[in-house]
C-alpha positions in Angstrom: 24.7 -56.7 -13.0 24.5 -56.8 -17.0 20.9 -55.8 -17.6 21.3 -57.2 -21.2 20.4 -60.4 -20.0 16.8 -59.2 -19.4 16.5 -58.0 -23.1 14.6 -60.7 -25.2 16.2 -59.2 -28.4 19.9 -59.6 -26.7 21.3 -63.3 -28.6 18.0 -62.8 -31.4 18.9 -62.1 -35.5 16.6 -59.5 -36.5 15.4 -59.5 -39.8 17.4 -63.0 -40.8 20.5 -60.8 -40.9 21.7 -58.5 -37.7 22.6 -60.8 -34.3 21.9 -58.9 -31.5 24.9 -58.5 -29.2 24.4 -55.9 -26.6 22.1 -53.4 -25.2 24.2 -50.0 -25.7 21.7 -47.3 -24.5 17.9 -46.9 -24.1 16.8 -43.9 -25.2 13.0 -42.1 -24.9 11.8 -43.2 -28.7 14.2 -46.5 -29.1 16.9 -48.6 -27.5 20.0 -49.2 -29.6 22.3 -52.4 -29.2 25.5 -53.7 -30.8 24.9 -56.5 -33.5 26.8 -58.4 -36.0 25.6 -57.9 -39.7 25.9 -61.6 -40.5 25.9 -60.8 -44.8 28.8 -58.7 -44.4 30.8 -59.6 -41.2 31.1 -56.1 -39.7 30.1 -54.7 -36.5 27.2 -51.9 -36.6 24.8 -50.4 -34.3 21.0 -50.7 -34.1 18.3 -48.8 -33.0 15.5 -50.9 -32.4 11.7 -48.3 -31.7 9.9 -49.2 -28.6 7.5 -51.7 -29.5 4.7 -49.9 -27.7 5.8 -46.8 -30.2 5.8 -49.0 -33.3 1.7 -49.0 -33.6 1.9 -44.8 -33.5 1.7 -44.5 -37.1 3.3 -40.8 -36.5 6.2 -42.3 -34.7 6.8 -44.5 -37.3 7.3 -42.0 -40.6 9.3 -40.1 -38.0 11.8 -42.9 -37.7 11.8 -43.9 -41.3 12.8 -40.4 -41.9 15.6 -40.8 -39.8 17.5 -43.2 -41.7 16.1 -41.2 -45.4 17.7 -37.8 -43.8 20.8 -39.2 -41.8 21.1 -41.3 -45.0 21.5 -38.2 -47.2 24.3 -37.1 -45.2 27.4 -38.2 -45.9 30.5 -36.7 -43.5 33.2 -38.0 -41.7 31.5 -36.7 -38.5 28.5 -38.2 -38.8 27.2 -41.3 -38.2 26.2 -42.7 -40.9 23.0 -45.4 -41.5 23.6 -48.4 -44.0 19.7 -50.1 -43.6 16.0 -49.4 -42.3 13.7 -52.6 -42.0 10.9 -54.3 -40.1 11.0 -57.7 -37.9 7.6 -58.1 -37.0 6.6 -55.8 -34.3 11.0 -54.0 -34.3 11.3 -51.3 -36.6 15.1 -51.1 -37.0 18.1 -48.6 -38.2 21.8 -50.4 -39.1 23.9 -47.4 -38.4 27.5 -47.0 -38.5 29.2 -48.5 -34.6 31.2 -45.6 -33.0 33.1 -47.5 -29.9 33.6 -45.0 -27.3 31.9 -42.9 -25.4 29.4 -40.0 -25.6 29.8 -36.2 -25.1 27.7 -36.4 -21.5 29.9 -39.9 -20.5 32.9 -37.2 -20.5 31.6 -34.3 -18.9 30.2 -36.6 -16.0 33.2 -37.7 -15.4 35.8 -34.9 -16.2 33.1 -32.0 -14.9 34.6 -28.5 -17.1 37.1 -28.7 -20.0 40.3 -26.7 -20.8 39.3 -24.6 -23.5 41.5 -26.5 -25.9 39.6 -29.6 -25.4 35.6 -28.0 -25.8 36.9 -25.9 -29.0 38.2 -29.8 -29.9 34.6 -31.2 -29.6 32.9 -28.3 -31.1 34.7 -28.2 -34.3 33.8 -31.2 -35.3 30.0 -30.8 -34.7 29.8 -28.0 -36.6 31.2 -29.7 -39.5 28.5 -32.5 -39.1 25.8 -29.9 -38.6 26.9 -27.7 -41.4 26.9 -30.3 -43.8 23.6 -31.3 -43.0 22.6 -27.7 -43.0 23.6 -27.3 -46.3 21.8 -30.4 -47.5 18.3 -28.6 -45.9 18.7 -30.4 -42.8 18.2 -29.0 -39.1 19.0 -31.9 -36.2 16.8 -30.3 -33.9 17.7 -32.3 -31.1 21.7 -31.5 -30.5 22.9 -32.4 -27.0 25.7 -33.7 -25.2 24.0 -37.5 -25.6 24.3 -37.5 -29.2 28.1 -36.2 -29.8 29.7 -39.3 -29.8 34.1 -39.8 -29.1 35.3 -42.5 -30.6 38.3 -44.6 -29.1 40.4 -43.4 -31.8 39.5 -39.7 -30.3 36.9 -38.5 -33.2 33.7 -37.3 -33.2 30.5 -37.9 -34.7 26.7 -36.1 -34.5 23.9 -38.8 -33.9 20.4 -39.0 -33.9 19.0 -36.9 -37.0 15.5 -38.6 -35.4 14.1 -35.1 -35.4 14.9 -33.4 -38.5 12.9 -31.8 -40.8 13.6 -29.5 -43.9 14.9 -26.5 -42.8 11.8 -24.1 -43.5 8.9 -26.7 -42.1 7.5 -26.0 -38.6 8.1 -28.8 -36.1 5.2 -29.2 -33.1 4.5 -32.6 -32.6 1.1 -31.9 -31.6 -1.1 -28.6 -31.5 0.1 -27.8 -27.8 3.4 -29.4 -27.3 7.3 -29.7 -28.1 9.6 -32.3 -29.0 13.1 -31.9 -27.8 15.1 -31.9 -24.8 14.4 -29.2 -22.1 17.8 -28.0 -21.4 18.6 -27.3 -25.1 15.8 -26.2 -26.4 16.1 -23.0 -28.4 13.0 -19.9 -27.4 11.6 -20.2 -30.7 11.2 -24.0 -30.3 9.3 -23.2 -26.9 7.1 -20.3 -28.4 6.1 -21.5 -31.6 7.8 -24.7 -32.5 10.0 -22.9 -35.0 13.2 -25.0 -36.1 15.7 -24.0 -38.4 19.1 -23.9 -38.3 20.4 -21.0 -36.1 18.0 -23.3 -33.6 21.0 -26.0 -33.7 23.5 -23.3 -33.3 21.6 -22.5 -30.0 22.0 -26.0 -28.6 25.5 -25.7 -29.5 26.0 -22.3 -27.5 24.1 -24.4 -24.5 26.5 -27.0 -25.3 29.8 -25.5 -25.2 28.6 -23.3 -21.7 28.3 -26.8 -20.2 31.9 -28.3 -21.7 33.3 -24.9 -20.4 31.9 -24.8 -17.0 30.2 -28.6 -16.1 27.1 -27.4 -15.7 24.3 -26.4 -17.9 23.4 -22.8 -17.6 19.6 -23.0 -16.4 18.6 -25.5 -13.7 14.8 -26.2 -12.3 12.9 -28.3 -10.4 10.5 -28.9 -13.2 10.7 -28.4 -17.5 8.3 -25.4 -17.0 11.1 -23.4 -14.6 13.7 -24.4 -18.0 11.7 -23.1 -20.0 11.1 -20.5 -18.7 14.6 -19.4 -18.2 15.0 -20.1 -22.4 12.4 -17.7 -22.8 13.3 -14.6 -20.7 17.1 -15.0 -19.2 20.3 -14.5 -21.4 22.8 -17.5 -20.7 25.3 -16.1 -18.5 29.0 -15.5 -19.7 31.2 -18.8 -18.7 33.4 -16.5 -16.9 31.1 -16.1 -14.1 31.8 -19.7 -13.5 35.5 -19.9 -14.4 36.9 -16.4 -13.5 39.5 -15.8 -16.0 38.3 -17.5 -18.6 39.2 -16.0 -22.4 36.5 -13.2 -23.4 36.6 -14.9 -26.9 34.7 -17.7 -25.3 32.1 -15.5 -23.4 31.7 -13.7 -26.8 31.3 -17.5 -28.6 28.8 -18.5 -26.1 26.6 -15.7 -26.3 26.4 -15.5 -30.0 25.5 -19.0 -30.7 22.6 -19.0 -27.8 21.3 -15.5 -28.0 17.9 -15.7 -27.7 16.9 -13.8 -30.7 17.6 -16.3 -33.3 18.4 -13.4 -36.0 21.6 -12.5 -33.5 22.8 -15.8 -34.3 25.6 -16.8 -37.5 23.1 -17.9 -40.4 24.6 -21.8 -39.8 26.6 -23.9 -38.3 28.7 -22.7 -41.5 29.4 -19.5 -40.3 29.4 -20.3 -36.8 32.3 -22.8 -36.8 34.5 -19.9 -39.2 33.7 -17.7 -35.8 35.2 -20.1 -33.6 38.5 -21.0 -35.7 39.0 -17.3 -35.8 38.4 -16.9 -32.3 40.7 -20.1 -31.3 43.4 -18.4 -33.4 43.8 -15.3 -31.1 43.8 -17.3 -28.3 47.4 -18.0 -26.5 48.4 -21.2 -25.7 47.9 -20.8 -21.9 44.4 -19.7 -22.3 43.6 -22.7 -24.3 45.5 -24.9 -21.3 43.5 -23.1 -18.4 42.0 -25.9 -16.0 38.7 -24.7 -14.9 38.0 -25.2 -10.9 35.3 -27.3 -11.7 37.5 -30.0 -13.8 37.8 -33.7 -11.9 40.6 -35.2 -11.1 41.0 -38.9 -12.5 40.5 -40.5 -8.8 37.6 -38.2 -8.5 35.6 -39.5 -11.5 32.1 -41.4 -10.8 32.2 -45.0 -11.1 29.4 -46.3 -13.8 26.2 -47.5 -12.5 25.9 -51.0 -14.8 22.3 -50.8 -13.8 21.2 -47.4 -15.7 21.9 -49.1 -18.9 23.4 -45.7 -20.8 20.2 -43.9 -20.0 20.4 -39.9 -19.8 18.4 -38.1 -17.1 15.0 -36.9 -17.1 16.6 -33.6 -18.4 18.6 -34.9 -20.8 15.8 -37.4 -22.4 13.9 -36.3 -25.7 10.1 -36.2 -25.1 7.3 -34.3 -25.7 7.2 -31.5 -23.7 3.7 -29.3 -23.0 4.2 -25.9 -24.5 3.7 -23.2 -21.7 0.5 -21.7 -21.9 -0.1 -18.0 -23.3 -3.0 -18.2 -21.1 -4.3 -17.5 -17.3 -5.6 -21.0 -15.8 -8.7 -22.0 -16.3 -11.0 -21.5 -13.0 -11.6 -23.8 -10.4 -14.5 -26.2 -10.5 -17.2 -25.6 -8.3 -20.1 -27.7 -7.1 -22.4 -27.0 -9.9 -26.2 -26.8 -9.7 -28.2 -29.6 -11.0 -31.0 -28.9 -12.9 -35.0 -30.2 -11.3 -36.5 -33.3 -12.8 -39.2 -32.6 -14.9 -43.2 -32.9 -13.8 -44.4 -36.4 -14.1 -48.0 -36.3 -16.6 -51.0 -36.1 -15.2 -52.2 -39.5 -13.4 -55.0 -41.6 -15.3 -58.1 -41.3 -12.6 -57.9 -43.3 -9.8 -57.4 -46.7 -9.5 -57.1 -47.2 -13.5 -54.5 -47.3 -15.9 -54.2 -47.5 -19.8 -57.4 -49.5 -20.8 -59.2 -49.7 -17.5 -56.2 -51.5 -15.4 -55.8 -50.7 -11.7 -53.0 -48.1 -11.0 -50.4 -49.6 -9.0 -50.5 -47.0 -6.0 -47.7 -44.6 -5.8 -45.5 -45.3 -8.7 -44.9 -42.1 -9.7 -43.5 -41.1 -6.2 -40.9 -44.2 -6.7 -39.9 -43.0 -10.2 -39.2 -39.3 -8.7 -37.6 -40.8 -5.6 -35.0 -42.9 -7.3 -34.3 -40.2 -10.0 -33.5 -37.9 -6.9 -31.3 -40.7 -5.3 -29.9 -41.5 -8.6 -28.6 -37.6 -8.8 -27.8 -37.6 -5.0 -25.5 -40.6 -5.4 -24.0 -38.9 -8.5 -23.4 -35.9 -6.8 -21.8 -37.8 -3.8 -19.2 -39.8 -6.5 -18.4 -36.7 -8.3 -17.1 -34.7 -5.1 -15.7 -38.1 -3.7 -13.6 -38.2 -7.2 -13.4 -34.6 -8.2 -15.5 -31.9 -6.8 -13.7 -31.7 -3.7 -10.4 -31.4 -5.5 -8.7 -28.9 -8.3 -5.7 -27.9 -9.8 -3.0 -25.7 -8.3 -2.5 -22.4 -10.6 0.5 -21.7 -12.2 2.5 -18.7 -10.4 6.1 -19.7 -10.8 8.0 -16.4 -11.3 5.2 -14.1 -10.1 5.3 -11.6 -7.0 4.8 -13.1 -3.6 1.4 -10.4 -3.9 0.4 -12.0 -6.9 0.5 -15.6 -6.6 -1.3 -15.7 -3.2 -3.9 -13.6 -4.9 -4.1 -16.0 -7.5 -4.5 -18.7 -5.1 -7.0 -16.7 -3.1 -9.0 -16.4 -6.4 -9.0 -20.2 -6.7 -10.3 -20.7 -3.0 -6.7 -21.8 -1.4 -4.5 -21.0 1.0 -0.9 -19.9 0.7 2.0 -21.0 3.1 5.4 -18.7 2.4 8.7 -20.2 2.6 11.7 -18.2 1.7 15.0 -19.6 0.2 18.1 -18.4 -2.0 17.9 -18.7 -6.0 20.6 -17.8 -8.4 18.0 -16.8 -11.1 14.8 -16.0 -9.7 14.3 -12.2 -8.7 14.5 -11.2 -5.2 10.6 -11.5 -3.8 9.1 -13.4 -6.9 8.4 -17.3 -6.6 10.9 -20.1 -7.0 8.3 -22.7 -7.2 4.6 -24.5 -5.4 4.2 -27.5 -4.1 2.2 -29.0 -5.4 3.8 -28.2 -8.4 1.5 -26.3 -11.3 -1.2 -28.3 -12.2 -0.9 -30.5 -9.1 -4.2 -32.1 -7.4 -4.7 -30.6 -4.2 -8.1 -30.8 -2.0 -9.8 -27.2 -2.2 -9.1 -27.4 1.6 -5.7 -27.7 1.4 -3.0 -24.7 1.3 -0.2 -24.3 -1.3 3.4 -23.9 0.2 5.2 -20.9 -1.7 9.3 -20.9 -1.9 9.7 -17.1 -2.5 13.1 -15.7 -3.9 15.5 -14.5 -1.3 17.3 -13.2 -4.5 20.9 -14.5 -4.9 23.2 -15.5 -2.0 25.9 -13.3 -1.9 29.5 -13.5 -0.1 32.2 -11.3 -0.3 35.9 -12.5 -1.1 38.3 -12.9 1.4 41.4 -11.0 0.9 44.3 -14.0 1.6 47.2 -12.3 0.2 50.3 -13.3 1.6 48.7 -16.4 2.7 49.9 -20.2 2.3 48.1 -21.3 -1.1 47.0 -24.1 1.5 45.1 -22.0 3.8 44.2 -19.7 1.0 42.2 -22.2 -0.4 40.7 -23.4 2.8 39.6 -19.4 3.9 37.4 -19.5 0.6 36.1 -22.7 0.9 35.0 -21.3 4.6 33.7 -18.3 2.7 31.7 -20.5 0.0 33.8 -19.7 -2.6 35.7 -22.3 -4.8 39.6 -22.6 -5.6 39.9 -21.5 -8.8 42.9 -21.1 -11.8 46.3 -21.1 -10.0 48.8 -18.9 -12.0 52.7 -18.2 -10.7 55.0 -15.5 -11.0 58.0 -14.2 -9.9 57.5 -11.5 -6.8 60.5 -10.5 -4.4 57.8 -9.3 -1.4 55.5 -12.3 -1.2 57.6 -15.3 0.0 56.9 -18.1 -2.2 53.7 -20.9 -1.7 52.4 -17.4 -0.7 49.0 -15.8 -2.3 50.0 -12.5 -4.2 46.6 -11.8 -5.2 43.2 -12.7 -6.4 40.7 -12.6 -9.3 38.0 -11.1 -8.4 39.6 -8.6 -6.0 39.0 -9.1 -2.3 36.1 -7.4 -1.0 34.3 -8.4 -4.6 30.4 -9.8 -3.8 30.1 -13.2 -5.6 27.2 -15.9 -5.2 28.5 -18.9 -3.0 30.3 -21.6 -5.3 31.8 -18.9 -7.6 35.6 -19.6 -8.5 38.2 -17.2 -7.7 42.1 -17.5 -9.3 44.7 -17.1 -7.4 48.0 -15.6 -8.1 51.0 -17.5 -6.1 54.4 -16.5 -5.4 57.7 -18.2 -7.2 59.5 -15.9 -4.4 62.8 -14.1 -5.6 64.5 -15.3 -8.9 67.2 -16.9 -8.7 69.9 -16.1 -11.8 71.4 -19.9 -13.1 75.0 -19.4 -12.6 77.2 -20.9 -15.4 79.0 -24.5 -14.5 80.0 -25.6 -18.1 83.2 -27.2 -17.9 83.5 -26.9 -14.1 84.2 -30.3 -12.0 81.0 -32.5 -11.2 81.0 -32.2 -7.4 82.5 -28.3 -8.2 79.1 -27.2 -9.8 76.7 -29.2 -7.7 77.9 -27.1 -4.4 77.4 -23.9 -6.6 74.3 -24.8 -7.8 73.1 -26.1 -4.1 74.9 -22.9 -2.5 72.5 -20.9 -4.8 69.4 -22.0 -3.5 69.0 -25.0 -6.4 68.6 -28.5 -6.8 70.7 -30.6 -8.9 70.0 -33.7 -11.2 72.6 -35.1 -13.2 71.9 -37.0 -16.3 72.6 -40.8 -15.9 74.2 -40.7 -19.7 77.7 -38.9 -20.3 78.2 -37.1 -23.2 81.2 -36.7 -25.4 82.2 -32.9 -25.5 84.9 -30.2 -25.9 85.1 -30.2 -21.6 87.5 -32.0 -19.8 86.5 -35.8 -18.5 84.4 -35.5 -15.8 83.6 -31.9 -16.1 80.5 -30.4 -17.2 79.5 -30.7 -20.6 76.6 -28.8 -20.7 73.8 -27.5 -18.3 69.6 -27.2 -18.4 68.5 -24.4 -18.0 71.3 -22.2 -19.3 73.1 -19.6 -17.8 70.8 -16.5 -17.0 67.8 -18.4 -16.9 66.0 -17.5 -13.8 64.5 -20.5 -11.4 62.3 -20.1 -7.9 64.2 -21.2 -5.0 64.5 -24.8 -4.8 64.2 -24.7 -8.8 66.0 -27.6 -10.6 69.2 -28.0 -13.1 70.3 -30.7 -14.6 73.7 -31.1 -15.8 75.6 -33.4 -18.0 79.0 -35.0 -17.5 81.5 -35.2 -20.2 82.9 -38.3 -21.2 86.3 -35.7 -23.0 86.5 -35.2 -26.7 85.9 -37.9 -29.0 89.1 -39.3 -30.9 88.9 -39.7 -33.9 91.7 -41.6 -36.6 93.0 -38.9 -39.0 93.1 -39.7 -42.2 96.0 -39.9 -44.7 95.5 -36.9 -47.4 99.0 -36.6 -48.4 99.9 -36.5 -52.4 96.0 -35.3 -52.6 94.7 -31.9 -54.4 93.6 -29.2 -51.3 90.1 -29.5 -52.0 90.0 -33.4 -51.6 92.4 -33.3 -48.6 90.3 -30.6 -47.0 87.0 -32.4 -47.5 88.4 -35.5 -46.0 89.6 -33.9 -43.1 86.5 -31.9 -42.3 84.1 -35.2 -43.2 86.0 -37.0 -40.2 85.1 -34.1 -38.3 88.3 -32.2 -37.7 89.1 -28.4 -38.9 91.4 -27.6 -41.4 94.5 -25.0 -41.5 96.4 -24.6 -44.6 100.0 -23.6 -44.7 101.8 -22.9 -48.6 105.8 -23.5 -49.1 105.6 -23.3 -52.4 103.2 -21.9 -55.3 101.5 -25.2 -55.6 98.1 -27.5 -54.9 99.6 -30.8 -53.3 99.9 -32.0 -49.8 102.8 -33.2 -48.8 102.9 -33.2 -44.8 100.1 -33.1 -42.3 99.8 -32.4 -38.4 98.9 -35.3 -37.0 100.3 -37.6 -39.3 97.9 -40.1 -40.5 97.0 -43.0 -38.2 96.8 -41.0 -35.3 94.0 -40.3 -33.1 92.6 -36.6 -32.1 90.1 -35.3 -30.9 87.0 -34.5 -33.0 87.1 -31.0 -33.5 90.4 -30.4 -33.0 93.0 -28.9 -35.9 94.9 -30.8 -38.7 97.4 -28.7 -40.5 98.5 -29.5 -43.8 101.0 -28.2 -46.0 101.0 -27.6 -50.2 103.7 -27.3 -52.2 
């Protein structure tokens, strides 16, 4: 279903000028769509702010100063902005059109990277970043959403929405953060800090995720992520990918250490560390296919109906800061305070200026105050005395959070369940969640740490790589790397070894590499200018198969002998291995030509040019031909020897 049919700007021109063509993406601050600048006949790209965001006055200087900072930055790997305008209630950007893809469109469908391929990405958006760096800029929002691949295969950094000058402090409100939870560096989270090592931290997060298709924290909620930021390391991507480079582990945790002074000064620096880093890596390392790479077939087909949206992970917003703070106490019924005493009643049956009282008035006033307070009372518990807010204990001892819970009169229900990064006896998370409603009546349900699942590798050497790979699926481990060699004890398709060892304690889903038998080399024999059916029965006799080129060649060997042979003698090929061979069509023949009555040098050079080596024989003390072998006229083969004779 094209969802661009329900867009009222889709078939508009904004601003006189820009024909809206196409939705393209609908992001948390604006949607951006493909239009037609109708002045200049190109196609750009523009980002159109929510209407409901375009009366936020803040919101407003915040986009402008997207198009004045991305507009300042001129580099072939960013995107660049040509206009910034008004249309009514659209606030607009013209920015350059990148057709492609994003960063995030390619690791959902490709899961992990080969080495080669992330370094290829990151290069790139260091560039960008490190020009704007140097112009005062910090992004602040890197991700894989805003690394755009263009169809021609390069790549640009979008979305300078929320930059700033490099030294200025960056809290959209008093108590909150804008940014995206999963990249967000701890100095963002504690104070709201951005400069531009905070980049070089999204780009650390980044390059985890390109290396091993997943991002390094994971949650139920943005308090659990940030969290993580705040007091967990991001693991090496070798715990993910077992023999994966250390260069790349070494990478990773530079660019997202969580002290931001253990970080290069820029995206400068940073991207000199990674060239040097891709130059001592070998060819193989940067060709490894992680385990967690997808196959083509194996790719997600596109839901038309998301309309490019990222996930509620992967969406800017504004994000509460965690509180430094214990949670405020419960409410409690609270005592209200007694009406005050009615005056003194006029005497009896007067009032004012000799008027009868009218009998028990006062009592009415006092009894509809007290009703009055009474129905209050009831509203207020119907609404919110009866209710509160469940405390934050995400992380703390099972001890400790039901204490806390005790403390604000509820009950605590403990489930246990595995977690990769909470500790062993501390708690995964509440439901509700922090903050939650819940009924003072009602009872919290705790999922307490287990601590990490752990299995131990199955030692499958000597195995069938089919079977190998089925015992550690059974053991909820994953297929990893599959390297070959040579080995004259393990027959071959056989396991050799494994990476980690067996025995080794993992969590469930880690990746092991196997190692898998060529079985015993076999040595190429030499079948150069043997018969064709001669050296196919060697060949097959050896243990190899044979393909023979469909094109004959001409050559030094005899017609229908073998002209040459790939691989070569010596070269060593597993059992079953494969050589091609060529078949010779004979020598070439070629006319000689007539160099009698010429000088030697000219006869010689005309002899060689037609391809033929020369032997000179002298009669007399002189410099003229005046026989040759073949005469002239004749054919022979190229190659083959013309004497001549001086005199």
């Amino acid at each position: 279903m094209d969802t661009t049919l329900k867009d009222p700007l889709v078939g508009q021109v904004l601003d006189g000028r820009y024909r809206v063509e196409a939705r393209v993406a609908v992001g948390g601050m604006a949607t951006v769509y493909r239009a037609t600048d109708t002045r200049l006949d190109r196609v750009l790209a523009l980002k159109v702010m929510h209407p409901s965001l375009a009366t936020d006055d803040a919101f407003v200087a915040r986009f402008i100063r997207e198009a004045k900072s991305a507009a300042r930055l001129a580099h072939p790997n960013v995107v660049g902005v040509f206009d910034q305008g008004t249309d009514g209630t659209y606030v607009y950007l013209a920015m350059e059109y990148v057709s492609g893809c994003t960063l995030r469109d390619v690791l959902r469908d490709r899961g992990a990277l080969q080495p080669r391929a992330a370094l290829d990405v990151l290069e790139p958006v260091l560039a960008a970043l490190g020009s704007a760096h140097r112009a005062g800029l910090v992004h602040r929002d890197m991700k894989p959403e805003n690394v755009l691949i263009g169809d021609d295969g390069r790549v640009k950094v979008a979305d300078f929405g929320l930059v700033r000058a490099v030294d200025s402090h960056t809290s959209a409100t008093t108590d909150s953060i804008l940014g995206t939870v999963s990249y967000l560096a701890p100095e963002q989270i504690e104070d709201g800090t951005a400069d531009t090592r905070t980049d070089l931290y999204a780009c650390g997060v980044m390059l985890y995720e390109m290396l091993t298709g997943g991002k390094p924290y994971a949650g139920g909620t943005p308090a659990q992520v940030l969290y993580q930021h705040l007091n967990t390391d991001v693991p090496p991507p070798s715990e993910s990918v077992p023999g994966l480079a250390g260069p790349l582990d070494a990478l990773v945790a530079r660019a997202a250490a969580r002290n931001p002074d253990a970080r290069p000064e820029d995206a400068a620096a940073l991207l000199a560390e990674v060239r040097t880093a891709r130059a001592g890596l070998t060819e193989a390392e940067l060709d490894a296919v992680p385990p967690q790479a997808k196959e083509p077939d194996e790719a997600p087909v596109p839901d038309a109906s998301d309309d490019g949206a990222a996930d509620a992970e992967a969406a800017t917003s504004v994000i509460p800061r965690p509180a430094g703070t214990a949670p405020a106490p419960p409410e409690h019924t609270a005592r209200l305070s007694a009406a005050a005493a009615p005056p003194p009643e006029p005497p009896a049956g007067r009032t004012g200026a000799g008027r009868r009282r009218v009998p028990g008035r006062g009592f009415l006033v006092a009894v509809g105050v007290v009703l009055l307070a009474l129905v209050g009372t009831g509203i207020w518990y119907i609404n919110s005395g009866q209710f509160t807010r469940t405390p934050a204990v995400l992380d703390m001892t099972q001890d400790k959070a039901t204490e806390t819970l005790s403390d604000a009169g509820l009950d605590a229900k403990v489930e246990r369940d595995y977690s990769e990064r909470v500790e062993r006896g501390h708690v995964i998370s509440s439901d509700p969640e922090p903050g939650g409603r819940i009924r003072r009546s009602d009872s919290v349900t705790l999922t307490v740490s287990r601590g990490p699942h752990i299995v131990k590798v199955p030692d499958v050497s000597g195995t069938p790589l089919s079977n190998a790979r089925r015992q550690l699926k059974d053991a909820d481990l994953v297929p990893g790397i599959v390297k070959r060699r040579f080995d004259e004890e393990t027959a071959q398709g056989s396991v050799i070894s494994t990476d980690p060892k067996p025995g080794s304690e993992r969590r469930p889903g880690s990746a092991v590499a196997l190692t898998v038998s060529k079985g015993r080399p076999i040595d190429v024999p030499d079948v150069v200018g043997d018969d064709e059916d001669e050296a196919a029965d060697e060949l097959r006799d050896a243990g190899l198969k044979v393909k023979v080129a469909p094109e004959r060649v001409h050559s030094e060997e005899d017609k229908g002998t073998i002209a040459r042979q790939s691989p070569a003698e010596g070269a060593q090929l597993a059992k079953g291995g494969t050589v091609t061979l060529t078949v010779s069509k004979g020598p070439e023949m070629v006319e000689v030509p007539d160099v009698e009555d010429s000088g030697e040098d000219e006869a010689r050079e005309k002899l060689e040019r037609a391809g033929f080596e020369v032997t000179v024989r002298r009669v007399f003390f002189g410099d003229t031909v005046f026989n040759q072998s073949p005469d002239s006229g004749k054919k022979a083969p190229r190659g083959s020897e013309v004497t001549i004779w001086l005199r």
